[in-house]
Structure formats: structure tokens, C-alpha cells
C-alpha positions in Angstrom: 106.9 11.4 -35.4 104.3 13.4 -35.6 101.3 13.1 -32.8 98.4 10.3 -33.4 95.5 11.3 -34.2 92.3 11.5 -31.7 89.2 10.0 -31.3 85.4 11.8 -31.1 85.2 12.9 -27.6 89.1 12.8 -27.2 89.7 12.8 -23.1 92.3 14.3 -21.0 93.1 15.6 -17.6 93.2 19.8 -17.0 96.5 19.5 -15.3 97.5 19.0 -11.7 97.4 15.2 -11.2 97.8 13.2 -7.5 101.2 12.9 -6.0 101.9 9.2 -5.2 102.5 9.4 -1.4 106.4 7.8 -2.0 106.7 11.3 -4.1 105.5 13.2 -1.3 107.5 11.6 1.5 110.5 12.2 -0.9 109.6 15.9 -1.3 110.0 16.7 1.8 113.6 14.9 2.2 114.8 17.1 -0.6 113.8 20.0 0.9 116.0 19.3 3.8 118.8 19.2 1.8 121.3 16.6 1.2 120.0 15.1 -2.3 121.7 15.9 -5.5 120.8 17.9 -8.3 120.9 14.6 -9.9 119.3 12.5 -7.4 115.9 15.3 -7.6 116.2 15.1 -11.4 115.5 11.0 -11.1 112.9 11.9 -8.5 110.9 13.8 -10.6 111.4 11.7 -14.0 109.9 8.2 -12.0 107.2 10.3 -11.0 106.5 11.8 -14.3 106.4 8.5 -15.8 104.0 7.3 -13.1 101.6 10.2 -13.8 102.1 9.4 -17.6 101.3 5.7 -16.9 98.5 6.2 -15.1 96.8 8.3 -17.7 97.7 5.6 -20.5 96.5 2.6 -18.7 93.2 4.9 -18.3 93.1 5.5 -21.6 93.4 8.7 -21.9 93.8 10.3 -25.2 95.8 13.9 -24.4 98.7 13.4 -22.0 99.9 16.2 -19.9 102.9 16.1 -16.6 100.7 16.2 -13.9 102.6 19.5 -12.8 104.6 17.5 -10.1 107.6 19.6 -11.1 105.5 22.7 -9.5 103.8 23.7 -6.4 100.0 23.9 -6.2 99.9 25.0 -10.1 101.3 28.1 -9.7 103.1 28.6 -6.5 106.3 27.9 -7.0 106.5 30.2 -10.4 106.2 33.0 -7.9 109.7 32.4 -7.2 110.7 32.5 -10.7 109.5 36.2 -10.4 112.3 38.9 -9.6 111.1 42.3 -7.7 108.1 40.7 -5.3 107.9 40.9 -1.7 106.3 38.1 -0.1 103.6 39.0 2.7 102.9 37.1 5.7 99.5 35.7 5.6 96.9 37.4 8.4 95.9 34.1 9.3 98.2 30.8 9.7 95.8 28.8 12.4 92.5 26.3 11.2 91.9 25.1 8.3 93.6 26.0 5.0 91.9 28.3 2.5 92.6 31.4 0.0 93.7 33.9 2.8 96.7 31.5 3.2 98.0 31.4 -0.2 100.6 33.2 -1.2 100.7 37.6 -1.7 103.2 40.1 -2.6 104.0 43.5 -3.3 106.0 44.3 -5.8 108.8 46.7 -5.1 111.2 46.3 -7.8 109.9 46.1 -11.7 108.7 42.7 -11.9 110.7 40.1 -14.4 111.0 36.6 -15.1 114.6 36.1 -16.0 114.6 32.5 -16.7 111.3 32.2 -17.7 108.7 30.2 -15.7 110.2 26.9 -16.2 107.1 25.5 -18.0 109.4 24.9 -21.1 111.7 22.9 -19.0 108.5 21.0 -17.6 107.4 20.5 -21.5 111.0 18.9 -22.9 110.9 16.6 -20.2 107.3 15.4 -21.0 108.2 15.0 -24.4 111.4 12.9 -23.3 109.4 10.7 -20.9 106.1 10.0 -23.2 105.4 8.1 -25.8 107.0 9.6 -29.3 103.0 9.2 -31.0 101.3 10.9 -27.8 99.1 14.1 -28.3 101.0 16.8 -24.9 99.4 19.5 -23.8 101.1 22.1 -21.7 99.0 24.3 -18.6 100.9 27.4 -17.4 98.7 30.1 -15.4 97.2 32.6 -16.8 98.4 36.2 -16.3 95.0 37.6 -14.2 96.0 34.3 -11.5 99.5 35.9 -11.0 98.0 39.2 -10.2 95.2 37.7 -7.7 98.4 37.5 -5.7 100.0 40.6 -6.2 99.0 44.4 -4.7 97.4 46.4 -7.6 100.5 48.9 -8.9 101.0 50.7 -12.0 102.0 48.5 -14.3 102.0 45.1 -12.4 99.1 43.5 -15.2 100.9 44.4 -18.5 104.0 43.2 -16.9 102.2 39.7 -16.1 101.1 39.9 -19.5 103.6 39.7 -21.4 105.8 37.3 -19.3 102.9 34.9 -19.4 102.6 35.7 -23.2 107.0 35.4 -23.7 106.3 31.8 -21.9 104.0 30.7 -24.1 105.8 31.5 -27.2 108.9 29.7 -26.0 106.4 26.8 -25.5 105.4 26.5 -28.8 108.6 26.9 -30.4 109.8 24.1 -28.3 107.4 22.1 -29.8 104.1 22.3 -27.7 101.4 22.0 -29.9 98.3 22.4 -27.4 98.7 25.2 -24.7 96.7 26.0 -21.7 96.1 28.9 -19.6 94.5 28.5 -15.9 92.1 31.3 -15.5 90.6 31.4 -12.2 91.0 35.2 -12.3 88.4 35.3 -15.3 85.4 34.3 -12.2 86.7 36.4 -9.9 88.6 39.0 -11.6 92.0 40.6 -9.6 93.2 44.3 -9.3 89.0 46.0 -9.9 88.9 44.3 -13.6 85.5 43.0 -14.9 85.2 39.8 -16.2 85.0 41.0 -19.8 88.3 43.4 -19.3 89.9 40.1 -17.4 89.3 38.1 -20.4 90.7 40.4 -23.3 94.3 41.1 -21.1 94.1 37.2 -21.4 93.8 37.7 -24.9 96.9 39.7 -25.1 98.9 37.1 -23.1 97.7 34.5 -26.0 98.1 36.8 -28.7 101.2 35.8 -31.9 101.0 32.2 -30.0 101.1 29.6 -32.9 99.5 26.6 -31.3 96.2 25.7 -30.2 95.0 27.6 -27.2 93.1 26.6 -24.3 91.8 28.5 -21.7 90.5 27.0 -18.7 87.8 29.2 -16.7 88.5 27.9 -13.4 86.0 29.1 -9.8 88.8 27.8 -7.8 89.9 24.4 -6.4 92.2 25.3 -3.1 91.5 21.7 -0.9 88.4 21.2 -3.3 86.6 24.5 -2.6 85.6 27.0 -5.2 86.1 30.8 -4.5 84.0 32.6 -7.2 79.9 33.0 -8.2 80.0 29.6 -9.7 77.3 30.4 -12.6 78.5 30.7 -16.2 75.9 32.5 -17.1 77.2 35.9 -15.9 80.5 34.9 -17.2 79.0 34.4 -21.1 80.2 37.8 -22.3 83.4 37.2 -21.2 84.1 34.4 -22.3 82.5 34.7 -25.8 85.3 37.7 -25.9 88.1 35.5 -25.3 90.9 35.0 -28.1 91.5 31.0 -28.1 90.4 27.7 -29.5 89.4 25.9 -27.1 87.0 26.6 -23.3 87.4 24.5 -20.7 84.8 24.6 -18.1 83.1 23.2 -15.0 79.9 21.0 -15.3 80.6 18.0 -13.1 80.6 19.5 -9.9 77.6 22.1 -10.6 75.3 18.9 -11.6 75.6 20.0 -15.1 74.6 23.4 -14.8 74.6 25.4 -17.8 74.7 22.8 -20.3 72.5 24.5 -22.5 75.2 27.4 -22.6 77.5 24.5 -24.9 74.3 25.5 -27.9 76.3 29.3 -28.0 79.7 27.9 -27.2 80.2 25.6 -29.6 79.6 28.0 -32.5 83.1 29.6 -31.7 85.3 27.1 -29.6 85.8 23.5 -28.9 84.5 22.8 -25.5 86.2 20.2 -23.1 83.3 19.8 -20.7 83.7 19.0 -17.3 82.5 15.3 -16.7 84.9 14.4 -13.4 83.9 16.1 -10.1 87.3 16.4 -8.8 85.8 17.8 -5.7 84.4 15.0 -4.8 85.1 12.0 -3.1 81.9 9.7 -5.2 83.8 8.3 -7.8 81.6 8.2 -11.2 80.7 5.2 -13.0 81.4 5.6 -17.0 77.7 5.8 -16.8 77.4 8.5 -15.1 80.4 9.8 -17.7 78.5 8.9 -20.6 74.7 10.3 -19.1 77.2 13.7 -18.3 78.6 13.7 -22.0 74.6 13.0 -23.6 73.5 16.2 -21.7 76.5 18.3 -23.3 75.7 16.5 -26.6 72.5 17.6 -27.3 73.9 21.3 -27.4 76.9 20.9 -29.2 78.0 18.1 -31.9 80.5 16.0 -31.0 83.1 17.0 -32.9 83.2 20.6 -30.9 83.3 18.5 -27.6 86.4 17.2 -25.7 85.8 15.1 -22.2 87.9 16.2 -19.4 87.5 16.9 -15.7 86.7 20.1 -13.7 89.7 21.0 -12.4 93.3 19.6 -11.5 93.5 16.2 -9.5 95.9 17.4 -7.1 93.2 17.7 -4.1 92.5 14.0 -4.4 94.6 11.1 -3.5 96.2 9.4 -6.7 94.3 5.7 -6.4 90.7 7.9 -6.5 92.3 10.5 -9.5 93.5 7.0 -11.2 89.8 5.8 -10.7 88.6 8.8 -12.0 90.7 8.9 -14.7 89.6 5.6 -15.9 85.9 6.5 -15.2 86.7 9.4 -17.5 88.1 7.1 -20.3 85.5 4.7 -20.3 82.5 7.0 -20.4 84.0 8.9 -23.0 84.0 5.7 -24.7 79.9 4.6 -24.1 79.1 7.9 -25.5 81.0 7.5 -28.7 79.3 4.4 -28.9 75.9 6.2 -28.4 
């Protein structure tokens, strides 16, 4: 069955959605040990369909997994990597931040022998969802695996095309709308510029036959950005960037850079930020709708899709489900608008 169509202003998440708390507590059992292959399989399906119901009952248009069957987005790909060295962080005490994620060195040729286990994460979103439901996939982008890995020869081009593999096993599973995290485009890894950043992302979409997304992320580690937070500097990289569609933060920068949609939209279907997910002030589908009336009076409609800043996973699920419905609704004023 091929996917329903979707309305002006279609809405959806950017990825990462809340854990329910039973998922959590359940988490940390299987990591004990003792459950079943089986058992952690049925785990992860009930909370895929919770996720999936959630956005629904929202009314949300594009569906995606949540990323439940991964750690913090991108974490638990590292150990899908072969020939990295994990580094103890300099700091383990106070509060958690960037200089407690995850490094390594790389010491053996880096490789991905199974892949990054998005396109396992993809068949089992298409199992679980409704037959007629629009998917889209996020995997991280190939400049966010080398924020966390020492600059080496070859290390980037490596990351490339592993990243770019992935996403062609994506979309001949089926995945018709693909996603790549950027933070690494606002704060570029290894002495890159933005611009350079944004064309070895080009290389990691490049031969990819589905509609491409890239989402040009300042960070969202407990709700805090890490990068210059203006787009403005950013315009030349991203107006060099190989996709179809930008995703960007507004919501949380009080709609900064709006007027930047007017250049945009000439080249790329925008899904605006209209959700502050780093806040705890849950929007009204006014404030949605006032959100989407500044985007559209730089950018028609039709080049304009309604989604949050970031992931969901910093929240707790009844404010993300809130959100998420705020998101719905408002998109829903402004089409009426």
C-alpha cells in the first residue's frame, strides 16, 4: 500500500521521542542480564507501538520510531564500529554535559560490519505502523561520528561512506524519507569549516534514492545547545548542502532568523522548528500557529513542513505527548489561516 498522502504544513517529530518510565525501569533490568533475546525483542516492540501511538493520537502526519532501539541518538552506533578505543572521560563528577559523552581513538581501520542497525530499526517501524503511514528514518550524520573521534588520516572518509552504505541499505529496504543529524554542521569536528562540513555530508547522501533530510542541529545534550546558535553564519553552508529537505531550530531562538526561510525556500523544503523541546512551557497551538505565520510570510506553504527543534528525548513523555499534540493542532489553525 503505498503511503497516504499529506496535508499543507504536514507535521512530524525530528526523532528521539520520551521513554515511558516502565521502558526505562525495564532497561535497566536487561542490562543486568537474565532476559531473553526474545523477551527484549517484545520490550522494544510495546514501546515502539507506544511511541507510534502517541504520535497518531497527536495527529501527527510523518511517523518515525522514537529511536528507543538506540542510545542518546547515536551512542550506541559507536559500538557497531570496529577499530575504536574508547577514552575515559576527564570529568565523571557534577552535572552532565559534552565532556562526558563518549571519545575514541581509532587504532585499527574503522568499519561497520553489520551496518549501523538503522535498517533493522526501519523494518520494525514498518511492521509495527500503520500500512498507509508516511516513515521517516534519522541516522547521524557522518561529521557527529567524528565529533567523537581523534582526528587521523582517513577517519572522515571512512565515516563517510559507512554513513552513506547505511543509507543506501535504507532506501532499498524501503525508506522513502531519510534523515541525517548534523550537529557537526554548527560546530564543525576534526578543523573543518562549516561550508567543507556540509559538502562531506553531501558525499555521505550522495546515489541515495529517497528524499533527504538534513537536520542542522546546535546540540541538545540535557536540553543545552553547544554551538553559535545563529543561522546566519551557517547560510553558506547550508545553501551548499546536497538534500531536499533543512530542518532547523526556530522555537527555542524566539524565531530567530525567520526571514532566512525567504532564501531557503527557493532550494529546499523547510521543516521549521515550532516546538521548544528545551523547554519545559508547553505551547498552546496558538502559539504553534503565531510560530508557523512568522515562517509563512517568507516561504509559501507548500515549501514548509512543522516539526520540532530537536529530539524529545530530554523531556518526559506526558510533556513530549503534550507537545506533540500542541504541534498537531497548531499546524492545523495555520492551515486554516
Amino acid at each position: 500500500m503505498s503511503p497516504k498522502a499529506t496535508p499543507l504544513l504536514p507535521t512530524m517529530g525530528v526523532g528521539s521521542y520520551a521513554a515511558p518510565g516502565w521502558f526505562l525501569a525495564s532497561w535497566r533490568e536487561v542490562r543486568k542480564g537474565g532476559w531473553g533475546a526474545g523477551d527484549v525483542e517484545e520490550l522494544l516492540d510495546d514501546a515502539t507501538r507506544i511511541v507510534l501511538a502517541d504520535q497518531i493520537e497527536a495527529g501527527i502526519d510523518i511517523l518515525s520510531d522514537g529511536e528507543l532501539r538506540r542510545q542518546r541518538f547515536v551512542y550506541e552506533m559507536f559500538d557497531r564500529l570496529s577499530g575504536l578505543e574508547r577514552q575515559a572521560p576527564r570529568r565523571r563528577l557534577g552535572i552532565a554535559g559534552y565532556d562526558m559523552a563518549p571519545s575514541f581513538v581509532a587504532r585499527e581501520p574503522i568499519a561497520a560490519p553489520k551496518g549501523l542497525g538503522a535498517v533493522e530499526e526501519f523494518l520494525a517501524l514498518k511492521r509495527l505502523a500503520p500500512a498507509s503511514a508516511p516513515l521517516k528514518v534519522a541516522i547521524p550524520g557522518p561529521l557527529t561520528f567524528a565529533m567523537s573521534i581523534a582526528p587521523a588520516p582517513g577517519v572522515l572518509e571512512t565515516l563517510i561512506a559507512i554513513v552513506n552504505a547505511e543509507l543506501k541499505a535504507l532506501a532499498a529496504a524501503g525508506a522513502a524519507f531519510v534523515q541525517l543529524d548534523e550537529p557537526g554542521i554548527s560546530r564543525a569536528p576534526h578543523g573543518l569549516s562549516a561550508k567543507d562540513g556540509a559538502l562531506a555530508v553531501n558525499r555521505a547522501l550522495a546515489g541515495v534514492e529517497a528524499q533527504r533530510a538534513v537536520h542542522v542541529c546546535f546540540g541538545n545534550n540535557a536540553g543545552r545547545p553547544m554551538a553559535d546558535r545563529r543561522l546566519g553564519p551557517l547560510m553558506d553552508a547550508m545553501t551548499a548542502l546536497d538534500c531536499d529537505v533543512l530542518m532547523l531550530e526556530f522555537a527555542n531562538r524566539q524565531m530567530a532568523d525567520s526571514e532566512l526561510l525567504a532564501t531557503l525556500a527557493k532550494d529546499y523544503i523547510v521543516a521549521a522548528g515550532v516546538i521548544d523541546v528545551k523547554n519545559f512551557r508547553l505551547e498552546t497551538p496558538a502559539d504553534v500557529a503565531e510560530r508557523l505565520a512568522l515562517c509563512l510570510k517568507h516561504a509559501p506553504a507548500e515549501r514548509l513542513i512543522a516539526t520540532a527543534d530537536c529530539g524529545f528525548s530530554a523531556l518526559p513523555r506526558y510533556l513530549a505527548r503534550q507537545k506533540l499534540q500542541a504541534l498537531a493542532a497548531g499546524a492545523e489553525l495555520a492551515r486554516g489561516h
